[in-house]
C-alpha positions as CSV (number, residue, x, y, z in Angstrom):
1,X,-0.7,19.1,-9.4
2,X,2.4,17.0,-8.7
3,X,2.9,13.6,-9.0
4,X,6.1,14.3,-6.3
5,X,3.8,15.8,-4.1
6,X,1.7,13.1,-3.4
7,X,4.4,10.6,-3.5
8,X,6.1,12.3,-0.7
9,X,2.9,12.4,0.9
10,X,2.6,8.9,1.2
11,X,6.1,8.3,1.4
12,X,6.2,10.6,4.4
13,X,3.3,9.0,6.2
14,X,4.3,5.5,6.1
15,X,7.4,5.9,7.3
16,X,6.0,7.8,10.2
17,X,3.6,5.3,11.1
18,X,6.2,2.4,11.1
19,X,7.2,-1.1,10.1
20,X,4.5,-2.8,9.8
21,X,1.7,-0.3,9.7
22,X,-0.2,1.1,7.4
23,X,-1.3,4.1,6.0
24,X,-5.2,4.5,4.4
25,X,-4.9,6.2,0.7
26,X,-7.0,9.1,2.1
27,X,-4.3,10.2,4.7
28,X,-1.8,10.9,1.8
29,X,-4.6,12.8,-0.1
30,X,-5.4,15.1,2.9
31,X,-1.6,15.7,3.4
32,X,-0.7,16.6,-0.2
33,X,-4.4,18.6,-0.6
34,X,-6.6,19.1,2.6
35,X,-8.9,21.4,0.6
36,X,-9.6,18.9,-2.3
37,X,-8.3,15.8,-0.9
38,X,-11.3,13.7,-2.2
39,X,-10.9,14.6,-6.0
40,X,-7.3,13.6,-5.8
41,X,-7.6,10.0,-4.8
42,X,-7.4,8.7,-8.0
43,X,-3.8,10.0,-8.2
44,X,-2.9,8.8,-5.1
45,X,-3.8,5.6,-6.2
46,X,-1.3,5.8,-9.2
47,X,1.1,7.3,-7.2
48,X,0.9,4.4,-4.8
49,X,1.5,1.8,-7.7
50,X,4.3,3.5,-8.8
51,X,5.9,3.5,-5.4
52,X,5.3,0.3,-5.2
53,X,6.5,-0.7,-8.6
54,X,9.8,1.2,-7.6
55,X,9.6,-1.2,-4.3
56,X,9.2,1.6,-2.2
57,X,6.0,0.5,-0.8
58,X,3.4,-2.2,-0.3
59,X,-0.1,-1.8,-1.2
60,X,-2.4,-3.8,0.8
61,X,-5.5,-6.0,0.5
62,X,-7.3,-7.3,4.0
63,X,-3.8,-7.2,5.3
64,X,-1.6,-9.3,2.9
65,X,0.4,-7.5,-0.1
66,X,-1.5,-7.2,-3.2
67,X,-0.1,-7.2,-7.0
68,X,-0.1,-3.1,-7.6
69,X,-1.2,-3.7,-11.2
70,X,-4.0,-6.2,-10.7
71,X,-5.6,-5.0,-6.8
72,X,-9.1,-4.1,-6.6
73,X,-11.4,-2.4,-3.6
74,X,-10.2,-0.9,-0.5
75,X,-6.2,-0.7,0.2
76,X,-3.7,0.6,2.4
77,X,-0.2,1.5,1.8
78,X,2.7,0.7,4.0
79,X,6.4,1.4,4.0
80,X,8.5,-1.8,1.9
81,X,10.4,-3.7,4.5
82,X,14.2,-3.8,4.1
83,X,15.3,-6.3,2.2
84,X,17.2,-7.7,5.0
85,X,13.8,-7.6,7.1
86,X,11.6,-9.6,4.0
87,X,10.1,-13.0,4.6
């Protein structure tokens, strides 16, 4: 299994979907593995706190950013806005 696989699953998706959408966790599983996409969600979920600790990404709790090393539950992922486009 790759760790870059995933990543560029997720990385791939989001940045389809758009500013300011989201991807769900599952999508990038299916992408990167559509036979065994449920046993991988666990990795997805590290890969999407690394992407996120690189700034690559947001992850996403009822619709607001959520700290990648503390988040709990249900998430989403979506693409890090530009710095020139942040808050």
């Amino acid at each position: 299994m790759s760790d870059d696989l995933i990543e560029n699953a997720i990385l791939t998706l989001a940045e389809q979907r758009g500013a300011g959408k989201s991807i769900c966790p599952s999508e990038a599983a299916r992408e990167a593995f559509p036979e065994d996409w449920q046993g991988r969600m666990r990795h997805v979920r590290a890969a999407a706190v690394h992407l996120a600790r690189k700034g690559q990404v947001v992850i996403l709790r009822k619709g607001k950013p959520a700290d990648p090393e503390t988040f709990k539950g249900v998430y989403r992922i979506a693409i890090a806005p530009a710095p020139d486009d942040a808050p």
